[in-house]
N, C-alpha and C positions, 0 to 999 in steps of 0.2 A: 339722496341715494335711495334706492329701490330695498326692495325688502331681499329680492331675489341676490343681488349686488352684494349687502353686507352680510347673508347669508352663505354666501361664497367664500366672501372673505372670511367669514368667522370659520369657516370649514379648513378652508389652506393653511389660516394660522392652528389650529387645533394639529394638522398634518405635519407644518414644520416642527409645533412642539416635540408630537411624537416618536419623529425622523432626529431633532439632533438630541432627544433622550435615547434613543437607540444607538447611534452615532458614539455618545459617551460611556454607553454600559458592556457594547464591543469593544471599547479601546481600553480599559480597565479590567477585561476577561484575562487570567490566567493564558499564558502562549501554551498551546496544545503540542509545541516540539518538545518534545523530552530532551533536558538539559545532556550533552554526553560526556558525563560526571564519572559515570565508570568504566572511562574507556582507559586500559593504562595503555594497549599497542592498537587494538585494534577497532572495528568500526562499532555502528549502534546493533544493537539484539534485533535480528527481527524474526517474525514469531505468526506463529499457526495455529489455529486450536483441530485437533486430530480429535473425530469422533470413536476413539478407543479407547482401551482403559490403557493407562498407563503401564502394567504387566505387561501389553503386546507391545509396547515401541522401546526397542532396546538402543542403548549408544553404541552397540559393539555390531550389532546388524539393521545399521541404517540401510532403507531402499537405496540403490544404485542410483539416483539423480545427487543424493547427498555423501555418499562414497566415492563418486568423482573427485571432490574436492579433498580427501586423505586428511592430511594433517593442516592445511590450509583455511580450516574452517574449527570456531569452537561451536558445539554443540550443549544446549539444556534441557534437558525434559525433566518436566513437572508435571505434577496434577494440574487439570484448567481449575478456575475458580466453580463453584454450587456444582461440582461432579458432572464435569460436562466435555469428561475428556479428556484430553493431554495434551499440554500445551510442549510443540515444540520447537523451540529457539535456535538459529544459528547467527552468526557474525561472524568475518574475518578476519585473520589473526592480525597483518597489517592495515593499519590505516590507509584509508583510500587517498589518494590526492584532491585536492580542492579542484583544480579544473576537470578532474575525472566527473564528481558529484555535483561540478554547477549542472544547470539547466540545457547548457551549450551539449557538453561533454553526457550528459545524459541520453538526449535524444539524438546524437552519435554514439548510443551504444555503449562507452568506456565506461562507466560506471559499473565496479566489479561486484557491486552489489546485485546488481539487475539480473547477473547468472544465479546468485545466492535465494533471490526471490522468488523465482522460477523452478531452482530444484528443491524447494522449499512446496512450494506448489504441487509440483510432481509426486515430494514424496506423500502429502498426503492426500494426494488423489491414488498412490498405488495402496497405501495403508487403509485405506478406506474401501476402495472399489476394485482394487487388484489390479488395476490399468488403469493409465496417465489419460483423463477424457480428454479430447480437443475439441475446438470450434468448428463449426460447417466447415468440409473440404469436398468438393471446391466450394469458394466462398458465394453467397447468393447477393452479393454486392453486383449492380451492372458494373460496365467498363467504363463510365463515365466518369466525370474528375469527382464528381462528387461519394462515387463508388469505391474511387481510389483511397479518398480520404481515408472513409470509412475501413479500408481493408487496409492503411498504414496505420493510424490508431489501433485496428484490430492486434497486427504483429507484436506493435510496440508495448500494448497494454499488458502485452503475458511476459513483458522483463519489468515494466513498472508498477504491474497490480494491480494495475485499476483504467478502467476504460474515460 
C-alpha cells in the first residue's frame, strides 16, 4: 500500500471517529422542547422580549393586535433577564388540538397559535416603533416558481416566526 493510500485511510478513520463521537454527544443533549408541565387548560407561553422598561407595557392596555384576543389569551409581563427589557408572554386559554399543531395542520394555517405569534409580533413592533413594520410590498421576488416559494415561505414565516 502507498504512503498516499493509508494516508487516506488513516484520515477517513480519524473522520468517522469524529462523526459517530458527534453522533453520540447529540443524542445524549438535553431535548430543547420545553416539557408542557405547566399547562393545566391551556397551551405553551410564548414569549418576546420588548426593548422597554417594563413601567410602559401594562396588562390593562395591551397594543390592539393582543386586545383582539380579550379574554382568550393569558398574558405575563416580566422584567427580561440582565435589564434588557420586558419580557412579554402570551398563551391560550384552551388547549389547541393535536391535529391543529401537527405539522400537516400548521402549514394549513389551523394552528391557533400562529395568530398568537403574530399579534405577539405586532404588538411589539407597535411598543417599540409605534407601527407594525412589514416585509417589501410589493415583494422583490420574480414570478417564477422559485419566487413563488420564496413569497409563500415569506407569508407563512410571519404566523410561524421564523423563515
Amino acid at each position: 500500500m502507498s504512503r498516499v493510500r493509508r494516508a487516506r485511510s488513516a484520515l477517513l478513520g480519524a473522520a468517522a471517529v469524529v462523526v459517530s463521537a458527534g453522533i453520540r454527544r447529540w443524542r445524549r443533549r438535553p431535548s430543547r422542547i420545553a416539557p408542557v408541565t405547566d399547562v393545566p387548560g391551556g397551551g405553551r407561553w410564548l414569549t418576546v422580549t420588548v426593548n422597554r422598561p417594563p413601567t410602559d407595557v401594562w396588562a390593562e392596555a395591551l397594543p390592539e393586535p393582543l386586545g383582539r384576543y380579550g379574554d382568550r389569551l393569558e398574558i405575563r409581563i416580566r422584567p427580561a433577564p440582565g435589564d434588557r427589557g420586558t419580557e412579554l408572554a402570551a398563551r391560550t386559554k384552551d388547549q389547541p388540538s393535536r391535529l391543529a399543531t401537527s405539522l400537516p395542520g400548521r402549514l394549513a394555517g389551523r394552528d391557533p397559535r400562529q395568530g398568537v405569534r403574530r399579534a405577539l409580533r405586532e404588538a411589539k413592533s407597535l411598543l417599540e416603533a409605534r407601527e407594525v413594520l412589514l416585509p417589501d410590498a410589493p415583494p422583490t421576488a420574480h414570478p417564477s416558481l422559485g419566487g413563488r416559494i420564496v413569497g409563500l415561505l415569506t407569508r407563512r414565516s410571519r404566523e410561524e416566526g421564523v423563515l
